[in-house]
DOSE-551111 format. One record per residue: residue number from 0; residue in three letters; z, x, y of N, C-alpha, C in turn. Coordinates in nm, 3 decimals. Atoms other than C-alpha are relative to their C-alpha. Layout:
- NUM  ALA  Z  X  Y  Z  X  Y  Z  X  Y
...
This chain:
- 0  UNK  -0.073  -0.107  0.065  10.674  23.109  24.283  -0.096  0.086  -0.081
- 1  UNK  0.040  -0.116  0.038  10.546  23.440  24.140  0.040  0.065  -0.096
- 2  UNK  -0.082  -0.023  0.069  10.616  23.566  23.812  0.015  0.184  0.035
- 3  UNK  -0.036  -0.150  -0.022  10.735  23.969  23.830  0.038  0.033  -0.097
- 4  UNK  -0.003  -0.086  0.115  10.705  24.166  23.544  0.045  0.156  0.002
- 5  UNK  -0.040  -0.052  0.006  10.881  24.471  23.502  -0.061  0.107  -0.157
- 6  UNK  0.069  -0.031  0.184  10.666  24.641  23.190  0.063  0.113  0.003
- 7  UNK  -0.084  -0.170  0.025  10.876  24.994  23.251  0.128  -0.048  -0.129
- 8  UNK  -0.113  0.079  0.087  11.188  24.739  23.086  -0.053  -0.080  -0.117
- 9  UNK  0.066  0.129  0.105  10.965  24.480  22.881  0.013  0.102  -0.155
- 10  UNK  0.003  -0.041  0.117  11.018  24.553  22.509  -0.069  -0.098  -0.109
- 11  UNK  0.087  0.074  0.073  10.790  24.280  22.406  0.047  -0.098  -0.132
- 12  UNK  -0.124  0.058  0.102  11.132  24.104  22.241  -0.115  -0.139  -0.059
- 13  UNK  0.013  0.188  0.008  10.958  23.733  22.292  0.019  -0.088  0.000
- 14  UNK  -0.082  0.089  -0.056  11.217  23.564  22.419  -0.049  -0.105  0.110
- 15  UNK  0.077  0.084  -0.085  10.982  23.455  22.700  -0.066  -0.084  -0.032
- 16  UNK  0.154  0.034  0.078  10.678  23.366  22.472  0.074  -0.162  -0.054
- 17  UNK  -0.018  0.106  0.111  10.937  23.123  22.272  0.055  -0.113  0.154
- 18  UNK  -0.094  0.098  -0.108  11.111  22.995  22.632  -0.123  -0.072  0.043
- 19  UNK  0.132  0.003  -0.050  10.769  22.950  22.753  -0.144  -0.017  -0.020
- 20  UNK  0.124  -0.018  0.064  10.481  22.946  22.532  -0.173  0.019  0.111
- 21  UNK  0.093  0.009  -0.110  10.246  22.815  22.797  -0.048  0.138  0.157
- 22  UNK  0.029  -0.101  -0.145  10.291  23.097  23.059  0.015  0.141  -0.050
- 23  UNK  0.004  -0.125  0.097  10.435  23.410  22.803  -0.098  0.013  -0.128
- 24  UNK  0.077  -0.025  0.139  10.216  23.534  22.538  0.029  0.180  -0.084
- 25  UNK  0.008  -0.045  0.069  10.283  23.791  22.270  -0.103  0.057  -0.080
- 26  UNK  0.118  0.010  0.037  9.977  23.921  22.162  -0.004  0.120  -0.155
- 27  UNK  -0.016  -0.099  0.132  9.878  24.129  21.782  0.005  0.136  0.095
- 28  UNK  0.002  -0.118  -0.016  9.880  24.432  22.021  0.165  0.034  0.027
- 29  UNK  -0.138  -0.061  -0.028  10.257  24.406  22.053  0.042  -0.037  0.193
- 30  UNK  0.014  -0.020  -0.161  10.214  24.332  22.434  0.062  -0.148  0.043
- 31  UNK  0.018  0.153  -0.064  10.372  24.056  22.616  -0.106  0.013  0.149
- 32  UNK  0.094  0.029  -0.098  10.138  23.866  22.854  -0.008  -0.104  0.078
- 33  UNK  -0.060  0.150  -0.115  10.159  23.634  23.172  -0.122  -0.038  0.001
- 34  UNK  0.057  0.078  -0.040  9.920  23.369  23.134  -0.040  -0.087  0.100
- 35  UNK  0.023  0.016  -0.132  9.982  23.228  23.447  0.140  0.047  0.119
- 36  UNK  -0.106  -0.023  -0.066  10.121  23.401  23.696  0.083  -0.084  0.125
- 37  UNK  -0.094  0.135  -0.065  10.217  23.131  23.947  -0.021  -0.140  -0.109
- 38  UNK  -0.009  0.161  0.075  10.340  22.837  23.739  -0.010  -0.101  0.110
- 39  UNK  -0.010  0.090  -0.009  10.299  22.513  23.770  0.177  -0.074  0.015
- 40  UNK  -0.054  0.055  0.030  10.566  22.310  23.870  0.107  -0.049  -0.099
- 41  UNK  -0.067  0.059  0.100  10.635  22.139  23.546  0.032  0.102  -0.122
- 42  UNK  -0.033  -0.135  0.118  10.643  22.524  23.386  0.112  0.018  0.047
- 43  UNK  -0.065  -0.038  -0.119  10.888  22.595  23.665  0.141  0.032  -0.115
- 44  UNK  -0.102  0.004  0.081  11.225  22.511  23.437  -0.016  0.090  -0.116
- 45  UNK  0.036  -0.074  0.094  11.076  22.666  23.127  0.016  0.143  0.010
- 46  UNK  0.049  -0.153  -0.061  10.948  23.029  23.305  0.190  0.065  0.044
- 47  UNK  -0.132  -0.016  -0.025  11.338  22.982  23.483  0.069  0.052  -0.147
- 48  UNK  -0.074  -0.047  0.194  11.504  23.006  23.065  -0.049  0.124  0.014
- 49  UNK  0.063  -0.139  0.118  11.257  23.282  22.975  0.054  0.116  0.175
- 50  UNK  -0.073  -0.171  -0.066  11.383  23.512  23.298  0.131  0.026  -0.004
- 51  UNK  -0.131  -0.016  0.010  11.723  23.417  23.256  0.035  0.075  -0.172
- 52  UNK  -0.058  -0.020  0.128  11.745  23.487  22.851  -0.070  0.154  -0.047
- 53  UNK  0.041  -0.127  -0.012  11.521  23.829  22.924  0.122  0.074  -0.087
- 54  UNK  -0.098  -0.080  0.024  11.743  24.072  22.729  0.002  0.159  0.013
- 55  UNK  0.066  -0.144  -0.091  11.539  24.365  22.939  0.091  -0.017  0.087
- 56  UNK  -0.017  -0.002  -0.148  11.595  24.219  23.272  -0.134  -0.001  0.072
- 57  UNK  0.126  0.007  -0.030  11.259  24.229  23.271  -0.110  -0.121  0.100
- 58  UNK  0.059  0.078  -0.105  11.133  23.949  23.463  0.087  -0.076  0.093
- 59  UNK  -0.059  0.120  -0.172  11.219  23.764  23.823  -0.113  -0.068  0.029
- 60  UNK  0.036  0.095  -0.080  11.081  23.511  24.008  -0.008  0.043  0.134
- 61  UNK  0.035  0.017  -0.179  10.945  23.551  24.401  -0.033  -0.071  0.057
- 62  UNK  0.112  0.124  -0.122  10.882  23.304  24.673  -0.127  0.057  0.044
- 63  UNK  0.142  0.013  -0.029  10.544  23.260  24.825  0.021  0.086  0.121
């Protein structure tokens, strides 16, 4: 899976960063940031929360 970022929608809330820590990042420039863009597995559930609780719409998920 593939994360898909949408930065036209992203408002850099950090809803991801907190669902996710490991794969969203928040950075002092105001910016969110995909640390890894294909997760792992055991991110898999986590990355799932942070696109569902998006309050952009801002990120999906793609198969391989």
């Amino acid at each position: 899976m593939w994360i898909v970022v949408d930065y036209d929608r992203c408002d850099s809330y950090g809803v991801c960063a907190d669902s996710a820590p490991e794969v969203f990042e928040i950075r002092d420039d105001d910016l969110m940031y995909v640390l890894a863009e294909q997760p792992s597995a055991e991110q898999l559930p986590q990355v799932e929360t942070a696109v569902r609780g998006c309050p952009k719409l801002a990120l999906s998920l793609r198969g391989e």
